[in-house]
VOSESE-418450 format. One record per residue: x, y, z of N, C-alpha, C, O in turn; residue in three letters. Coordinates in steps of 0.05 Angstrom, whole numbers, padded with zeros to 5 digits, always signed. Example, Ala and Ser with C-alpha at 12.3 -4.5 7.8 and 13.67 -1.06 7.14 Angstrom:
<pts>
+00264-00114+00156+00246-00090+00156+00264-00066+00156+00285-00066+00169Ala+00257-00045+00142+00273-00021+00143+00258+00001+00157+00268+00023+00161Ser
</pts>
This chain:
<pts>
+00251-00351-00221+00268-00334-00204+00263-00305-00211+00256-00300-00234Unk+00265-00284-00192+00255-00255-00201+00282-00255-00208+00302-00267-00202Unk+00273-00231-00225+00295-00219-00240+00282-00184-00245+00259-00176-00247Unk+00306-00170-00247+00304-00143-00250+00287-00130-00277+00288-00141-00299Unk+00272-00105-00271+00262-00099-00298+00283-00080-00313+00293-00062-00300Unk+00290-00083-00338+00304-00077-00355+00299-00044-00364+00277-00038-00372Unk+00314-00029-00364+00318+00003-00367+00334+00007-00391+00339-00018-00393Unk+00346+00015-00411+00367+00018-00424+00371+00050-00422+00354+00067-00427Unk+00404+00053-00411+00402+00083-00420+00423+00085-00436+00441+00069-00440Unk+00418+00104-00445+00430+00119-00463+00459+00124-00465+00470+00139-00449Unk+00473+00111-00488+00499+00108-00480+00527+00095-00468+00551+00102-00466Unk+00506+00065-00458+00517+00053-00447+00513+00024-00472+00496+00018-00489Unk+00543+00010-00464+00551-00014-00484+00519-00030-00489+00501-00019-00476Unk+00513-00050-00503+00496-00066-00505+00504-00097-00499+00487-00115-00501Unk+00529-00102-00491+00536-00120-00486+00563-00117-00466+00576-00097-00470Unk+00573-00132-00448+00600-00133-00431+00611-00154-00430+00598-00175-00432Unk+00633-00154-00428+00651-00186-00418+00658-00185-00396+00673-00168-00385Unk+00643-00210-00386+00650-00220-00348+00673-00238-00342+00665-00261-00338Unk+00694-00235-00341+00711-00240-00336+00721-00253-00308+00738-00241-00295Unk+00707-00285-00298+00699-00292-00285+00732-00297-00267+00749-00311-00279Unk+00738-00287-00247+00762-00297-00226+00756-00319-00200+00774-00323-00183Unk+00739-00328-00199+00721-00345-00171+00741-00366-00177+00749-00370-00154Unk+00755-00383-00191+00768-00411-00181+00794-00399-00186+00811-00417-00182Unk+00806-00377-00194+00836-00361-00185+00834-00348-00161+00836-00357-00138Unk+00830-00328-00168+00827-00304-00143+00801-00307-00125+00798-00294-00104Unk+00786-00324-00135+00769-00334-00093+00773-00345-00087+00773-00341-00062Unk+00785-00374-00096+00796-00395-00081+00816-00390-00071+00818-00404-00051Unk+00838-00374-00075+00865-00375-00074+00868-00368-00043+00889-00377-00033Unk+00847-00349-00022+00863-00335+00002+00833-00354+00020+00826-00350+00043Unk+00819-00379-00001+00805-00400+00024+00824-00416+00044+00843-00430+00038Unk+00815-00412+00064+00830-00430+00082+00827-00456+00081+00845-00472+00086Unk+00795-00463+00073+00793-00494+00068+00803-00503+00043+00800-00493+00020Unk+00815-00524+00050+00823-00528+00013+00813-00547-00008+00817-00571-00008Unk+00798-00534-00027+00780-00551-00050+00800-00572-00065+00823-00568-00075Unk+00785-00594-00062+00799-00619-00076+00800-00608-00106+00790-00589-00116Unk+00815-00625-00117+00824-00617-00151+00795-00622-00164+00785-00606-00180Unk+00782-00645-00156+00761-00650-00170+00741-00631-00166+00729-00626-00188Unk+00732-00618-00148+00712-00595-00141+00723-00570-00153+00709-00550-00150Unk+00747-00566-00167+00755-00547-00173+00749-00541-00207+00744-00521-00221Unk+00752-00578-00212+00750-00580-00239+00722-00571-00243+00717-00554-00260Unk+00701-00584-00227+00668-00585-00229+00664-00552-00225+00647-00541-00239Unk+00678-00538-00208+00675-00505-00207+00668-00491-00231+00648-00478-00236Unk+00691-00495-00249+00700-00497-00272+00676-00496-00292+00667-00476-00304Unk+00669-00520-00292+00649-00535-00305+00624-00528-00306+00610-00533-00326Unk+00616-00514-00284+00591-00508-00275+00596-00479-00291+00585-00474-00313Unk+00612-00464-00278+00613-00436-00284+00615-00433-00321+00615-00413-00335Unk+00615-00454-00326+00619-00453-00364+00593-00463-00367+00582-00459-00389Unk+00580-00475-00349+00552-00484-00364+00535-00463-00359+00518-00461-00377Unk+00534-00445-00340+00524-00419-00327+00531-00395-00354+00522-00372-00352Unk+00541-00401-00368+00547-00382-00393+00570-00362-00391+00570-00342-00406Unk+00593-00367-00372+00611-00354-00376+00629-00366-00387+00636-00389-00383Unk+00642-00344-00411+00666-00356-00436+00684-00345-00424+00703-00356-00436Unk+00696-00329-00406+00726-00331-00398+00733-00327-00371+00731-00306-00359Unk+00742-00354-00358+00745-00356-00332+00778-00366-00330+00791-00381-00345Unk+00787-00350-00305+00816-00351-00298+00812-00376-00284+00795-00374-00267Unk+00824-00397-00286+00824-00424-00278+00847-00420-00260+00834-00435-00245Unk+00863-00417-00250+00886-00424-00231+00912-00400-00237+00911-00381-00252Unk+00934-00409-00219+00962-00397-00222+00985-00408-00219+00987-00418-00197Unk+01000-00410-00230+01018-00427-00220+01042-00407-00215+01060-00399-00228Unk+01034-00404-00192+01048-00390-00163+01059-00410-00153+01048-00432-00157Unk+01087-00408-00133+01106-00429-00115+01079-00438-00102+01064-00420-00094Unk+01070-00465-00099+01052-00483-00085+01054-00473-00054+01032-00472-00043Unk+01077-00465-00038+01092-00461-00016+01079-00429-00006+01076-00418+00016Unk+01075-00420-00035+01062-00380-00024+01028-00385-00030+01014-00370-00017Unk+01016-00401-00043+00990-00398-00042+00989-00434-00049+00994-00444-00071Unk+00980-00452-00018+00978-00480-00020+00947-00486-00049+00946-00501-00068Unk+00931-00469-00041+00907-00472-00050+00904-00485-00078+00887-00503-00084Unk+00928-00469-00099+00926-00469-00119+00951-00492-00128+00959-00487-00150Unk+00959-00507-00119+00982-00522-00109+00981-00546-00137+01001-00555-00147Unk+00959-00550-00144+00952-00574-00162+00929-00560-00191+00909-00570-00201Unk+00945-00533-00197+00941-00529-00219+00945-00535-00248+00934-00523-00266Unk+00962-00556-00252+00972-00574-00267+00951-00593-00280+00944-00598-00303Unk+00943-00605-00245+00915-00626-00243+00893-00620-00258+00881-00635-00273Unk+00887-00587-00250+00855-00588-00253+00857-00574-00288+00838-00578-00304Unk+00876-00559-00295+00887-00559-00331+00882-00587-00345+00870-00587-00366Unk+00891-00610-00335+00898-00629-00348+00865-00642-00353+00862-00659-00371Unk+00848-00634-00342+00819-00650-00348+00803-00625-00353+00779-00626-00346Unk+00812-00604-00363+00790-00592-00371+00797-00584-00406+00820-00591-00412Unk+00787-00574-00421+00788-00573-00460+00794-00542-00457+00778-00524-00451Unk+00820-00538-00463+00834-00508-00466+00833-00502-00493+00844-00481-00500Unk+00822-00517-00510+00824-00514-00536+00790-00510-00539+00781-00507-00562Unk+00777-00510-00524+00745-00498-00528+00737-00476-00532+00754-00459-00535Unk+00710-00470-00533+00700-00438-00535+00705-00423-00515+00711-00400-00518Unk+00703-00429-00499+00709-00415-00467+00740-00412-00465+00756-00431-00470Unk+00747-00389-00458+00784-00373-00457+00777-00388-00426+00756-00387-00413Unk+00806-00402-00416+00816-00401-00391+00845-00396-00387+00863-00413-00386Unk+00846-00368-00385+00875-00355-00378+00882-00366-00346+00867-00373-00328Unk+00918-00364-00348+00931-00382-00316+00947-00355-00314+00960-00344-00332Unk+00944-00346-00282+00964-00324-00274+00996-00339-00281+00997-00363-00275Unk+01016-00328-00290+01037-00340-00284+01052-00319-00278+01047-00298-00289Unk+01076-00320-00258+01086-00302-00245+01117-00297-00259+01129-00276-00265Unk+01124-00318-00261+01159-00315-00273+01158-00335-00304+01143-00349-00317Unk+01183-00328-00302+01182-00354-00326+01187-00371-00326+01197-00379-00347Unk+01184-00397-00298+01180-00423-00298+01149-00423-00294+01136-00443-00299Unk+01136-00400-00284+01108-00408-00277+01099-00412-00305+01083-00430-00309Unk+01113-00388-00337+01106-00396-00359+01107-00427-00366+01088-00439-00376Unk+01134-00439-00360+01140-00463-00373+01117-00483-00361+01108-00503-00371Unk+01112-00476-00346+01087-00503-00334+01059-00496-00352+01045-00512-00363Unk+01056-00464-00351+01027-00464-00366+01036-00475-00399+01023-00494-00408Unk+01051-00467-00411+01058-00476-00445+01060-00510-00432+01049-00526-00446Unk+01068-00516-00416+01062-00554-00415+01044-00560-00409+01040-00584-00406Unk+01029-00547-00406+01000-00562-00391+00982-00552-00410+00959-00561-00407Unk+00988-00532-00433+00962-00522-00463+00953-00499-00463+00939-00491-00482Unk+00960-00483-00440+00954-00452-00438+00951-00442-00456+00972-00442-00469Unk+00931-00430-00468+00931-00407-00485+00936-00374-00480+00943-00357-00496Unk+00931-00371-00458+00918-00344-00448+00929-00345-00420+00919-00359-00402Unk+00955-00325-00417+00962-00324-00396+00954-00293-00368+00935-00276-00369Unk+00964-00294-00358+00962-00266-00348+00988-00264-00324+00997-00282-00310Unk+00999-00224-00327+01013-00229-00301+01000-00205-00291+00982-00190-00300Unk+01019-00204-00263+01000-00186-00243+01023-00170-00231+01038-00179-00214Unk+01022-00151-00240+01040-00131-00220+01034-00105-00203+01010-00102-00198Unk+01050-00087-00195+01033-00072-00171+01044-00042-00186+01060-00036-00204Unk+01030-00030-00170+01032+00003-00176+01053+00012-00155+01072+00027-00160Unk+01050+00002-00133+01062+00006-00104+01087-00021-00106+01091-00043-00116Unk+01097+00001-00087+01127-00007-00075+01118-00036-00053+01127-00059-00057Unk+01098-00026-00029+01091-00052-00016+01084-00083-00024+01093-00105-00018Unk+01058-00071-00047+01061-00104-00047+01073-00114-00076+01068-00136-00086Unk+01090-00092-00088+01114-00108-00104+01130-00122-00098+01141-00139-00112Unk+01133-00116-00067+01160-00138-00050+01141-00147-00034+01155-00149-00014Unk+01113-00157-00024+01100-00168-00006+01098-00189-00034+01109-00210-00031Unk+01087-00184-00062+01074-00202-00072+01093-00221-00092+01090-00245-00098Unk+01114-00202-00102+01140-00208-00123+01169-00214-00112+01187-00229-00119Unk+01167-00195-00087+01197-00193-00079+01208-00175-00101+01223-00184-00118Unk+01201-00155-00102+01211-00140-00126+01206-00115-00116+01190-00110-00098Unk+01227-00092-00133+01211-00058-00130+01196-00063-00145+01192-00085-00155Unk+01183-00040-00149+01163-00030-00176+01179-00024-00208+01176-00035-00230Unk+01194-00007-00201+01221-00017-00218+01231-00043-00235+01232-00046-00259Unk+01240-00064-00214+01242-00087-00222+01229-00107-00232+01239-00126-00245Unk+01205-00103-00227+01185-00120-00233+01177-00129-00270+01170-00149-00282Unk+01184-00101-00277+01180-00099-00295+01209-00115-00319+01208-00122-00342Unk+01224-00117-00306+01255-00134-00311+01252-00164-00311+01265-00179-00326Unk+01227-00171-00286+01221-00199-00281+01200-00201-00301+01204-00222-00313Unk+01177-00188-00311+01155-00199-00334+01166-00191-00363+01154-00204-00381Unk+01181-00178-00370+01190-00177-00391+01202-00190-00412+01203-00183-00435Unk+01210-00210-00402+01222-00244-00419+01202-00259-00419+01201-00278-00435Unk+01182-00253-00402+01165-00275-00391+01134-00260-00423+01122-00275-00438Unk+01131-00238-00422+01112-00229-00441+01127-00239-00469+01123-00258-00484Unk+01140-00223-00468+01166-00232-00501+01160-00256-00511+01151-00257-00534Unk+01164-00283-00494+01162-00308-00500+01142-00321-00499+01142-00345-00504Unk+01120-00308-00491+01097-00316-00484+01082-00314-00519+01080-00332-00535Unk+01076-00287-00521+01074-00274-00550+01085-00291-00571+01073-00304-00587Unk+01115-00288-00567+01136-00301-00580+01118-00340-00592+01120-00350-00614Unk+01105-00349-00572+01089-00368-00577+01064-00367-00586+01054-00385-00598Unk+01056-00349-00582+01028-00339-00597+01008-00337-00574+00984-00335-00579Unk+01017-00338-00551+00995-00335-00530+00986-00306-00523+01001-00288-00529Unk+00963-00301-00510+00948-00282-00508+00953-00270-00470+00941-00278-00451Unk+00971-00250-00471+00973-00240-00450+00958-00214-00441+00956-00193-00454Unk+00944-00223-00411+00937-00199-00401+00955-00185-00379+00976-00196-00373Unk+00949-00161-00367+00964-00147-00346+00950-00137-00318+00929-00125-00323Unk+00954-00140-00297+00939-00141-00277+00961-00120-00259+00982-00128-00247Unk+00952-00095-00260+00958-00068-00240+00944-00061-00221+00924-00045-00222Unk+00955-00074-00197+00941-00078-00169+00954-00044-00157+00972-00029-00163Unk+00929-00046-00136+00929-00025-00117+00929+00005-00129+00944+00024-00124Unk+00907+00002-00148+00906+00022-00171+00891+00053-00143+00888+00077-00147Unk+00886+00039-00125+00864+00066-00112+00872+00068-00084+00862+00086-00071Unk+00891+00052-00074+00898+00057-00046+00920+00029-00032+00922+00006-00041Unk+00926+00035-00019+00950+00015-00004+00956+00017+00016+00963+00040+00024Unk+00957-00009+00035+00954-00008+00061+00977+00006+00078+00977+00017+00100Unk+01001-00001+00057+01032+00010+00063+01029+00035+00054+01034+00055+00068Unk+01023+00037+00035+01030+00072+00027+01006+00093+00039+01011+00113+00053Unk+00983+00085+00032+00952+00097+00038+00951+00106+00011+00959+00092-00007Unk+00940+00128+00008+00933+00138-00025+00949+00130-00046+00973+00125-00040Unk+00942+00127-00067+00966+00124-00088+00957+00142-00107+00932+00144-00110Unk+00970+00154-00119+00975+00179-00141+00963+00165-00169+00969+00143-00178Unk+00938+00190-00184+00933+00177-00205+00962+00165-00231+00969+00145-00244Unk+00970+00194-00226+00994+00189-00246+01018+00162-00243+01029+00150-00262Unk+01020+00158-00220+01038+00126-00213+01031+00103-00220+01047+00085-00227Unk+00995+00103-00220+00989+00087-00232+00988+00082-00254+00985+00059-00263Unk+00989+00108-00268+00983+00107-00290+01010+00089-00305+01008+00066-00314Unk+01032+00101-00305+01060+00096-00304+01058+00072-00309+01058+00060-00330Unk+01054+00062-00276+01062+00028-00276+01043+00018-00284+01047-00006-00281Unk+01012+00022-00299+01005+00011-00320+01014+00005-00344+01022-00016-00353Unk+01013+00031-00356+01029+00034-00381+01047+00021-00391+01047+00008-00412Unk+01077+00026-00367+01090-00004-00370+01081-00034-00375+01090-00047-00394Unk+01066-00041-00360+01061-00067-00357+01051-00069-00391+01065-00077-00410Unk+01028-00061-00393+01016-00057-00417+01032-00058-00443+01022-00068-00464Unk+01058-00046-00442+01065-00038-00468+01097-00063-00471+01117-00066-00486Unk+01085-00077-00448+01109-00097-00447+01094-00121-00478+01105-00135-00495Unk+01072-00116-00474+01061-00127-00507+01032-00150-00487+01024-00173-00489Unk+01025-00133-00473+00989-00138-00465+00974-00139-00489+00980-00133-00512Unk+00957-00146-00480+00926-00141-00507+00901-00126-00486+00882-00113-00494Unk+00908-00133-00459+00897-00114-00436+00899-00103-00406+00915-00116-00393Unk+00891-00091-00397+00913-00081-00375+00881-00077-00358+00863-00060-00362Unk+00882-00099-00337+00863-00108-00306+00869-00084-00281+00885-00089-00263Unk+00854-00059-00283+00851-00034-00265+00848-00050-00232+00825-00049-00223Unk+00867-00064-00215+00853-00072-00182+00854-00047-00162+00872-00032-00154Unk+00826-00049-00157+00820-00037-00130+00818-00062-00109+00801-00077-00101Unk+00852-00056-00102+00859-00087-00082+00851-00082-00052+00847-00103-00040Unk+00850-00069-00044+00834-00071-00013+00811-00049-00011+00805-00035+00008Unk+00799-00053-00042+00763-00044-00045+00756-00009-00034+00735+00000-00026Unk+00782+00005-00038+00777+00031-00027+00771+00051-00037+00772+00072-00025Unk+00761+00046-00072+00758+00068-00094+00729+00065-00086+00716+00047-00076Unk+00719+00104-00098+00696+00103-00097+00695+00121-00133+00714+00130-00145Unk+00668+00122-00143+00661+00117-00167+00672+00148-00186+00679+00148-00210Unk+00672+00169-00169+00686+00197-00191+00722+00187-00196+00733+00194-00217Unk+00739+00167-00169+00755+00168-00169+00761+00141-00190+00783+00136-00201Unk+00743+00129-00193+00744+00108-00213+00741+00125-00245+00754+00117-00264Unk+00727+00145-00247+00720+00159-00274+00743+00172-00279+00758+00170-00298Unk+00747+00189-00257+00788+00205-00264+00818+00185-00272+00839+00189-00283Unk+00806+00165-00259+00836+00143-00272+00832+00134-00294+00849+00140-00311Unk+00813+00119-00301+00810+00123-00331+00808+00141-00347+00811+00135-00371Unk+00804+00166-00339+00804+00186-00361+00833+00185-00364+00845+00181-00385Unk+00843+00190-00339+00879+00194-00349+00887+00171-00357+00910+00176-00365Unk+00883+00136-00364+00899+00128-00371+00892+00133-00401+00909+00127-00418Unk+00860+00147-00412+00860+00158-00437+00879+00173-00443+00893+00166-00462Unk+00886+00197-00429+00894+00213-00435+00930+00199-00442+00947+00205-00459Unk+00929+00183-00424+00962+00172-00431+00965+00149-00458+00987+00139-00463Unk+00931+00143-00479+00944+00138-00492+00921+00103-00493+00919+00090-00515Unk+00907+00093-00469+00901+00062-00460+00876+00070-00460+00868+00074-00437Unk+00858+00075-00479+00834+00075-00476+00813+00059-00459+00822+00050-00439Unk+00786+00055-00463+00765+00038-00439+00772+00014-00455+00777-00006-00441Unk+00775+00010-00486+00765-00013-00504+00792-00038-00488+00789-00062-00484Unk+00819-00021-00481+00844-00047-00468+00836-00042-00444+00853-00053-00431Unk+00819-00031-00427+00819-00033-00399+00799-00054-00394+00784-00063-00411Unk+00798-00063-00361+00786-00078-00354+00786-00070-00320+00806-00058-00312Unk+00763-00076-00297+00764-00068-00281+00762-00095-00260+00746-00113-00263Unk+00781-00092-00241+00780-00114-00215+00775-00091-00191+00789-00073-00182Unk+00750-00103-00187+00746-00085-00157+00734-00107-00128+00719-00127-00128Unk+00746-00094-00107+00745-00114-00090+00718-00098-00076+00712-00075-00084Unk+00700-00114-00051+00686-00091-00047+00681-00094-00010+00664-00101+00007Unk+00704-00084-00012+00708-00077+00026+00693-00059+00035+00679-00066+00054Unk+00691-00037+00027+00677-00023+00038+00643-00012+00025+00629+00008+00027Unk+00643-00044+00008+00613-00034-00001+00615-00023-00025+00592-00026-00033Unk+00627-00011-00045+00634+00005-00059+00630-00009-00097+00624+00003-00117Unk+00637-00034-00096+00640-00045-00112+00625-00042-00144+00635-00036-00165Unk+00598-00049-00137+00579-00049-00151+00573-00009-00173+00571-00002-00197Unk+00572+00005-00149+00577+00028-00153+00606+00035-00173+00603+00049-00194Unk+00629+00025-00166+00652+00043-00188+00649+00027-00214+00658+00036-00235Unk+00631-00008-00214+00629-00014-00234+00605+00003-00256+00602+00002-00280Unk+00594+00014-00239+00576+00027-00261+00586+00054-00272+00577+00066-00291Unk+00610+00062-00250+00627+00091-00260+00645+00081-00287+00654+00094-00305Unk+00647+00054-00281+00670+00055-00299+00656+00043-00320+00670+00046-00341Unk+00636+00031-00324+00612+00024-00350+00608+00048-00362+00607+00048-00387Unk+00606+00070-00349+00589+00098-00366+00621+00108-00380+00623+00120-00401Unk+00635+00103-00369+00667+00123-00374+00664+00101-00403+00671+00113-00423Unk+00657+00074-00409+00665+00063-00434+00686+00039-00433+00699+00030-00452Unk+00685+00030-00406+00698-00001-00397+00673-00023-00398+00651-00023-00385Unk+00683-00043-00416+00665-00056-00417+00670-00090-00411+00654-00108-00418Unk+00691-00094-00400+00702-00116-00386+00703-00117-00361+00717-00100-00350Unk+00692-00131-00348+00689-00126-00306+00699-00150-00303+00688-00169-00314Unk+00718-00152-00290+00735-00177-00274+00709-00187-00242+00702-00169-00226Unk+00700-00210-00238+00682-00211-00221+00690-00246-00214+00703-00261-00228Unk+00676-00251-00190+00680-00279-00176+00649-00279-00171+00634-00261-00164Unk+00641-00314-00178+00618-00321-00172+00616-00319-00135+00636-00314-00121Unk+00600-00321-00128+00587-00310-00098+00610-00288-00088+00616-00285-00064Unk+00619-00280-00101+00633-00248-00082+00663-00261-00063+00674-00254-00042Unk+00671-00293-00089+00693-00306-00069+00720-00289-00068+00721-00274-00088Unk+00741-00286-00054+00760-00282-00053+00778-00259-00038+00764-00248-00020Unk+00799-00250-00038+00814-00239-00016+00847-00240-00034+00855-00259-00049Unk+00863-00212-00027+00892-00230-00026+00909-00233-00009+00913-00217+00008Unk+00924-00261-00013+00942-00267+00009+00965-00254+00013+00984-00257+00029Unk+00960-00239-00004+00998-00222+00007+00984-00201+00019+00998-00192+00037Unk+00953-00185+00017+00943-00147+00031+00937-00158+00046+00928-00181+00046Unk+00943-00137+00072+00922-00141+00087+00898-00122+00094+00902-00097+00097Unk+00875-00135+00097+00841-00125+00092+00831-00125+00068+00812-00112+00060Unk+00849-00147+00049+00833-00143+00023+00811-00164+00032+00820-00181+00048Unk+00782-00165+00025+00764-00177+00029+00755-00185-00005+00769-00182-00026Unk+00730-00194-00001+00720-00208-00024+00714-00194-00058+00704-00172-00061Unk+00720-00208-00073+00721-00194-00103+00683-00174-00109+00663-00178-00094Unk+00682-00157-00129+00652-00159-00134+00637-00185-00138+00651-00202-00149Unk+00627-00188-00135+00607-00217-00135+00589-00210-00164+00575-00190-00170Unk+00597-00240-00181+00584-00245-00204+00557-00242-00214+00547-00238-00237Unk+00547-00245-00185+00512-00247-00195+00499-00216-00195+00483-00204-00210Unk+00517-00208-00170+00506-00181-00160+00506-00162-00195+00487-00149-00205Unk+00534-00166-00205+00543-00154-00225+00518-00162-00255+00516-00146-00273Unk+00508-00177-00255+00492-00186-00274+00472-00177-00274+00460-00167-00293Unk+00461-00178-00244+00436-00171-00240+00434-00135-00246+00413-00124-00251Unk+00457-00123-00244+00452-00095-00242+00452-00088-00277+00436-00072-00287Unk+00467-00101-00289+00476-00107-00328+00453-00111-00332+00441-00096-00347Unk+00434-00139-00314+00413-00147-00331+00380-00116-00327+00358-00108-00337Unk+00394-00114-00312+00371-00087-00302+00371-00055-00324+00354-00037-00325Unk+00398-00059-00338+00403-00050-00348+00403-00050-00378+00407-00036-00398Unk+00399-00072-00370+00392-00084-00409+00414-00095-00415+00414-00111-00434Unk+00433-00093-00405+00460-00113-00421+00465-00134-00419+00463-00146-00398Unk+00473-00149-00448+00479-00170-00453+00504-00181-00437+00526-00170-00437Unk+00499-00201-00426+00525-00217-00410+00528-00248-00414+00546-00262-00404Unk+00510-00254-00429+00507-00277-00436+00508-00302-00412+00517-00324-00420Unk+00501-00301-00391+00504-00311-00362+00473-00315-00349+00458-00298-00339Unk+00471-00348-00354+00448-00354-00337+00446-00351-00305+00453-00369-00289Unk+00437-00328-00297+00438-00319-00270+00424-00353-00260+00442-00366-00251Unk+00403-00366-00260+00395-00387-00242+00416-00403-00236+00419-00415-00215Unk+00436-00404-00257+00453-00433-00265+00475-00431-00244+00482-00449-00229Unk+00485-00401-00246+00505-00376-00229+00501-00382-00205+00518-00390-00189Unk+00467-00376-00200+00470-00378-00161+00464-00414-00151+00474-00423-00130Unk+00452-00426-00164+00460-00456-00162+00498-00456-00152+00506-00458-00128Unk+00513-00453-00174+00541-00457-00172+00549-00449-00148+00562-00463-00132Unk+00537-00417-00143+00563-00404-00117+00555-00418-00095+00571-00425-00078Unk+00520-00423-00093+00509-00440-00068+00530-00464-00059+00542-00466-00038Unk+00528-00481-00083+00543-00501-00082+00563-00503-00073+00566-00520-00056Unk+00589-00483-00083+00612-00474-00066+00619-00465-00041+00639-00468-00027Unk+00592-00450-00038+00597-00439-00009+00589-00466+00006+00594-00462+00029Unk+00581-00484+00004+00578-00512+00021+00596-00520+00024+00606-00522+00046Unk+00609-00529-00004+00641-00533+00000+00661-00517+00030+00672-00526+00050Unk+00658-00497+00021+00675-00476+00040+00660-00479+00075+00673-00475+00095Unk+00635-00487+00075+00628-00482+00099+00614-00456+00104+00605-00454+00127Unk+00611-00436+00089+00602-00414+00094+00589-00399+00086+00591-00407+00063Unk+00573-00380+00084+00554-00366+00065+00562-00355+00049+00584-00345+00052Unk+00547-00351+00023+00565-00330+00003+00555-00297+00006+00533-00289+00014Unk+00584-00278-00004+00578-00258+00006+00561-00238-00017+00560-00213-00016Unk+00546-00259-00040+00530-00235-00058+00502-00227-00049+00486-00245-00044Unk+00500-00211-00046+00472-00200-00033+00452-00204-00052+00428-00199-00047Unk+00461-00215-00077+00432-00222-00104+00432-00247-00100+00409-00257-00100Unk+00457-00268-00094+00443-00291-00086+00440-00300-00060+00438-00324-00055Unk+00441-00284-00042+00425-00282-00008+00389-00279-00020+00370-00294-00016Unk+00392-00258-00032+00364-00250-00031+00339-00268-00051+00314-00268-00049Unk+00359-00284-00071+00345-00303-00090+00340-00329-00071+00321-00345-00074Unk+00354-00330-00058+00348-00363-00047+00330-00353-00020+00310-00367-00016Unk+00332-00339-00009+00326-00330+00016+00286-00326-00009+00268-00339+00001Unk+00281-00317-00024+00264-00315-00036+00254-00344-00049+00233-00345-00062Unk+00265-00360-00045+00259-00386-00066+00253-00407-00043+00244-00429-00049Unk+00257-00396-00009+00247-00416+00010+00219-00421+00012+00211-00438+00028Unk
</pts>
C-alpha cells in the first residue's frame, strides 16, 4: 500500500495518542442500525489495527440515541480489563451506575460551552450542567475510575454563531477541575480554522490547562479538519480524538457532519514521522468494511484514494 514519505520537523511530538471515537460518536447519528455483534467486531478490528483507546459506546436514554441502545451488550463480550482503554460516555448518574456494572474503567462526560446545546443535548443551562456532572465525577474518582471531559462547541454554534474564546475557556475549566485527567476541545459543527485553533489553546494555557490535559475533537464540515489538527500539534496537543472512515455527526446540532477521519489523520502523523502506533492497511480494511455495513462510502479521502489505488 503507498504510504507517505516521512519529514520530521522540528519541534513537533515524536509520538501522539489517537483517540479512536468511530463505534461512539460515528455510529451514534447512523440511521442504519449496527447489530450488537458488528459493533463488537468494530471494536475488535479497530484494536487489531493498533489502536489502544477507543470510546466503545454511551449509555445515553436508548429513547435519545436508539443506536447505542444495547451498550450493555457489546461491554459484556469485549476484555475491559486489557491493554486497550475503552472509555463509555455517561451522561448522569444512572448512566454511571450501568457503566460501574458492566466493568468500566474509563468514563467520560460531555458538556457544552453554549447555552443551545446544553438544553438541546442535557436539558440543562450551562450553569447547571455543571450541578448535573459533579456527583457523577466525585463518585466516579471516588471509585478509582478515570474521567475525561468533553467541551463541545468550542468554535461556533448554530444557536449562538461565534462563541467567545474566554466562555469557553470558563466552561472548560469548570468541567476540568470537576476532577478530569483531560478536557476533549469539540469543534462540533467543524467551523474552526487553524490560528483560531492556536489562540484557544494558548488561552486555556494561559488559564492554567496546558496542551499535555488537552485533547482535540474536530469535526470537518467545512474541510478544515486535518488543517487545525496540525495547528493544534505544533501549539503542543498531542492527543486527536478521530473516527475510523471520517464516521459520525451529532444528533442533538444541526449540520454537524462527520468527525476527522482516522486514516486521513495517520497518514498526515505518518508523513510526518510520528509515531501512532496504527496499522494504516488493517485501519482502511476496517472502515471499508463498515461502510458496507452502513450502505455507503466512507468519507476519508486517504482511504478513497488507497483502495481506489489498489483496484
Amino acid at each position: 500500500m503507498t504510504r507517505p514519505q516521512a519529514f520530521r520537523e522540528p519541534g513537533l511530538p515524536e509520538a501522539v495518542t489517537i483517540y479512536e471515537v468511530g463505534p461512539r460518536d460515528g455510529l451514534q447519528n447512523e440511521k442504519v442500525v449496527v447489530p450488537t455483534q458488528d459493533k463488537v467486531d468494530f471494536v475488535r478490528r479497530l484494536m487489531a489495527a493498533g489502536l489502544r483507546t477507543i470510546e466503545v459506546t454511551s449509555f445515553v436514554r436508548p429513547d435519545w440515541v436508539p443506536q447505542l441502545a444495547d451498550a450493555a451488550e457489546v461491554l459484556a463480550q469485549l476484555d475491559l480489563d486489557g491493554a486497550t482503554r475503552m472509555p463509555v460516555l455517561v451522561p448522569n448518574d444512572r448512566g454511571l451506575d450501568r457503566a460501574v456494572e458492566a466493568g468500566v474503567r474509563w468514563i467520560a462526560i460531555f458538556g457544552s460551552a453554549t447555552e443551545g446545546l446544553a438544553r438541546a443535548n442535557l436539558n440543562r443551562t450551562v450553569d447547571t450542567q455543571f450541578d448535573m456532572f459533579r456527583p457523577v465525577v466525585a463518585r466516579a474518582r471516588g471509585l478509582g475510575l478515570d474521567v475525561r471531559a468533553y467541551v463541545s462547541m468550542c468554535f461556533g454554534d448554530p444557536w449562538q454563531g461565534p462563541v467567545p474564546i474566554a466562555q469557553v475557556v470558563e466552561a472548560g475549566k469548570r468541567l476540568f477541575d470537576l476532577g478530569a485527567t483531560q478536557l476533549s476541545l469539540g469543534d462540533t459543527i467543524g467551523v474552526a480554522t487553524p490560528a483560531h485553533v492556536t489562540e484557544l489553546i494558548g488561552a486555556f494555557g494561559e488559564a492554567g490547562l496546558g496542551p499535555d490535559v488537552l485533547a482535540m475533537h474536530l469535526h470537518d464540515t467545512y474541510g478544515q479538519a486535518l488543517s487545525n489538527a496540525y495547528a493544534a500539534l505544533r501549539a503542543g496537543v498531542t492527543t486527536f480524538d478521530s473516527s475510523a472512515g471520517g464516521l459520525g455527526g451529532c444528533p442533538f446540532t444541526p449540520g454537524a457532519t462527520g468527525n476527522l477521519a482516522t486514516e486521513d489523520l495517520v497518514w498526515m502523523l505518518e508523513g510526518l514521522g510520528i509515531r501512532t502506533g496504527v496499522d494504516l492497511d488493517l485501519l482502511v480494511e476496517t472502515s471499508t468494511w463498515m461502510a458496507g455495513l452502513l450502505g455507503r462510502p466512507s468519507e476519508s479521502r486517504v482511504l478513497r484514494a488507497l483502495t481506489a489505488s489498489a483496484v
